[in-house]
VOTI-77216 format. One record per residue (C-alpha): residue number from 1; residue in three letters; x, y, z. Coordinates in steps of 0.001 Angstrom, whole numbers, m for minus. Example, Ala and Ser with C-alpha at 12.3 -4.5 7.8 and 13.67 -1.06 7.14 Angstrom:
% VOTI-77216
(1,"ala",(12300,m4500,7800))
(2,"ser",(13670,m1060,7140))
This chain:
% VOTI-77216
(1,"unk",(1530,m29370,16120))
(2,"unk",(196,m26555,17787))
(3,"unk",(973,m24191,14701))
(4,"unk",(m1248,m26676,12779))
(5,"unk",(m4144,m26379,15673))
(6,"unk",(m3555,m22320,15650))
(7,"unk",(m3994,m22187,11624))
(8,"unk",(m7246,m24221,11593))
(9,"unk",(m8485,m22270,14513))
(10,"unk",(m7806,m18532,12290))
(11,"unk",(m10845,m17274,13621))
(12,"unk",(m9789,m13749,11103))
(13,"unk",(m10182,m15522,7401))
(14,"unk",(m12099,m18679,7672))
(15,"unk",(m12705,m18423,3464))
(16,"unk",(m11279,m17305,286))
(17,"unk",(m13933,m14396,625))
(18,"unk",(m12532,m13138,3495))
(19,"unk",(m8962,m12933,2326))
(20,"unk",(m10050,m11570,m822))
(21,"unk",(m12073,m8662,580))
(22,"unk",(m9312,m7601,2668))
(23,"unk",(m7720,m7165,m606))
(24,"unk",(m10624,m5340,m2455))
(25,"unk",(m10364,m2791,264))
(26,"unk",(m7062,m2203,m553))
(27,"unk",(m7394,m2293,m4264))
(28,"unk",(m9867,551,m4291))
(29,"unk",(m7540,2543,m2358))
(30,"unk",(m4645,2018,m4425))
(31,"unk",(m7047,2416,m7309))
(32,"unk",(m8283,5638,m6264))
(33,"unk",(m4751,7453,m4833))
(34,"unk",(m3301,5960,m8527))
(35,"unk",(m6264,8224,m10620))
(36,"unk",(m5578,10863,m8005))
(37,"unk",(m2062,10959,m8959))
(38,"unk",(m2417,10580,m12631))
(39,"unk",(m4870,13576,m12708))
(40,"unk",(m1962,15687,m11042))
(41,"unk",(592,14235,m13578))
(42,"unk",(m1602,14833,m16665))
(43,"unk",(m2229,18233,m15445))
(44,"unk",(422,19688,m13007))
(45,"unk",(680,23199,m11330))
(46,"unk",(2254,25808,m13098))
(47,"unk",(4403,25849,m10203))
(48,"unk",(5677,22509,m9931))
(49,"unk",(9052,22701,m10732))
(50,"unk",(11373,19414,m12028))
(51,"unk",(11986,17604,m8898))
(52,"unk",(8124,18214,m7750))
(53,"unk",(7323,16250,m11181))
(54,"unk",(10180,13360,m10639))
(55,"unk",(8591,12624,m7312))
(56,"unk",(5360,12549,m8948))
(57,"unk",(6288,9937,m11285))
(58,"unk",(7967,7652,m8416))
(59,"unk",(4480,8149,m6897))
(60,"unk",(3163,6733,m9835))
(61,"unk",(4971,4050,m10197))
(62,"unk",(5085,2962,m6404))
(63,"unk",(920,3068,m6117))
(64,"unk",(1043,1074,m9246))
(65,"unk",(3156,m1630,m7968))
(66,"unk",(1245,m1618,m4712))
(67,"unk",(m2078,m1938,m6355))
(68,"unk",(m815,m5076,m8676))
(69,"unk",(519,m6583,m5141))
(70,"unk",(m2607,m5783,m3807))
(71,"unk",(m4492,m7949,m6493))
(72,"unk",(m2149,m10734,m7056))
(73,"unk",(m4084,m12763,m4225))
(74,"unk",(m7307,m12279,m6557))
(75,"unk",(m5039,m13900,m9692))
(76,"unk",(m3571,m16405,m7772))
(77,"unk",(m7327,m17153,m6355))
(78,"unk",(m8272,m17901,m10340))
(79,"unk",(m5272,m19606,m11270))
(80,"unk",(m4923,m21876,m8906))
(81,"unk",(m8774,m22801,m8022))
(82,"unk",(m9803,m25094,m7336))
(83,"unk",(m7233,m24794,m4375))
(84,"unk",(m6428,m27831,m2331))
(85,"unk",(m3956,m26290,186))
(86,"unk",(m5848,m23366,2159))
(87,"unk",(m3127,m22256,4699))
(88,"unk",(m702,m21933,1772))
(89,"unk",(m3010,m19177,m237))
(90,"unk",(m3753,m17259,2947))
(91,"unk",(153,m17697,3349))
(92,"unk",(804,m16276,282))
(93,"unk",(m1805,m13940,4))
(94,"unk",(m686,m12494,3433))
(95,"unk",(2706,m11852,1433))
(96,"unk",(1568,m9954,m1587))
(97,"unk",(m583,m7560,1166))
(98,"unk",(2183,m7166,2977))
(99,"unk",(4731,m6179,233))
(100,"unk",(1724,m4041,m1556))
(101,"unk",(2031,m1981,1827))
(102,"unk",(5367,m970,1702))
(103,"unk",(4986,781,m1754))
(104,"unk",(1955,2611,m726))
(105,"unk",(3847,3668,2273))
(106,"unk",(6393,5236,m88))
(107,"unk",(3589,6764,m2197))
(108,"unk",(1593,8341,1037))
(109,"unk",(4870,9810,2262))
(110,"unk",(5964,11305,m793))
(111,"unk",(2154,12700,m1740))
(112,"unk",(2767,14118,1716))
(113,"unk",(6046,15762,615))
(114,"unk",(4440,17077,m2256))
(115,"unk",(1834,18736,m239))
(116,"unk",(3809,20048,2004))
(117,"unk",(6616,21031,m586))
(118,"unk",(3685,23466,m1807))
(119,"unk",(3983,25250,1477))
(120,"unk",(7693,24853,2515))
(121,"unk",(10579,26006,m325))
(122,"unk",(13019,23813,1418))
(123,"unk",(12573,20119,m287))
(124,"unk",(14709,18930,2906))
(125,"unk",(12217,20184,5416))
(126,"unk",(9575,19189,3515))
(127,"unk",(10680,15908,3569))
(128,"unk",(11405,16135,7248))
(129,"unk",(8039,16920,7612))
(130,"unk",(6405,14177,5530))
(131,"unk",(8672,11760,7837))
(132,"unk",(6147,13259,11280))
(133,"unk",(2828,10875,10839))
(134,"unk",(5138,7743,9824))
(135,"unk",(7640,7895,13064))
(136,"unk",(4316,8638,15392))
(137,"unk",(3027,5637,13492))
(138,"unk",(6042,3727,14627))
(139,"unk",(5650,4865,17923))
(140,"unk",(1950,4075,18722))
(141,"unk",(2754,487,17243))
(142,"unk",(5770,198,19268))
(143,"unk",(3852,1134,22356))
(144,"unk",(451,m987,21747))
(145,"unk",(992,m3554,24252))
């Protein structure tokens, strides 16, 4: 019962509109780190070597699965309007953000390892170093209460 009460009381996303301009945000990121990426890809530097170009492509491909996550709550909106169950799209919509972070993670970190692979010969310490920001990330959350 008082899950119910807490639900209707979701002070965060009252609407559809709210829920779906979380995910706009999010979108446009995606969109804009993808064309980022692709520019790099159609046009590398002459001293990106074969590895630098495989992790390229898994950057590709992992910003393009997070944006499609990312606009799946906008799809689901239209396919299933008009929508009679509220909680469940927020539910659901909560789920596609959530797994379109974890690719976007992957593609931040390794556009981070690229960067840094640019500057460091060593592909293990530049992955080392790509790994910094996401473990102080883990920390601050960790320690936010």
């Amino acid at each position: 019962m008082g899950e119910n009460k807490d639900r209707r009381d979701d002070k965060l996303s009252p609407d559809y509109g709210s829920v779906l301009r979380e995910n706009a945000i999010l979108t446009t990121f995606s969109a804009f780190l993808f064309g980022f990426l692709l520019n790099i890809a159609i046009n590398p530097p002459k001293n990106f070597i074969f590895i630098d170009k495989i992790i390229l492509l898994i950057s590709l491909f992992s910003i393009t699965i997070s944006a499609v996550l990312f606009i799946m709550p906008v799809i689901y909106h239209h396919l299933e309007y008009p929508y009679l169950d509220f909680d469940k799209f927020k539910e659901r919509s909560h789920r596609f953000t959530l797994f379109g972070l974890i690719p976007a993670m992957i593609t931040l970190f390794l556009g981070l390892q690229l960067a840094t692979r640019s500057l460091v010969e060593n592909i293990t310490i530049s992955f080392a170093l790509g790994t910094i920001p996401f473990i102080l990330i883990y920390v601050f959350y960790r320690l936010r209460k």
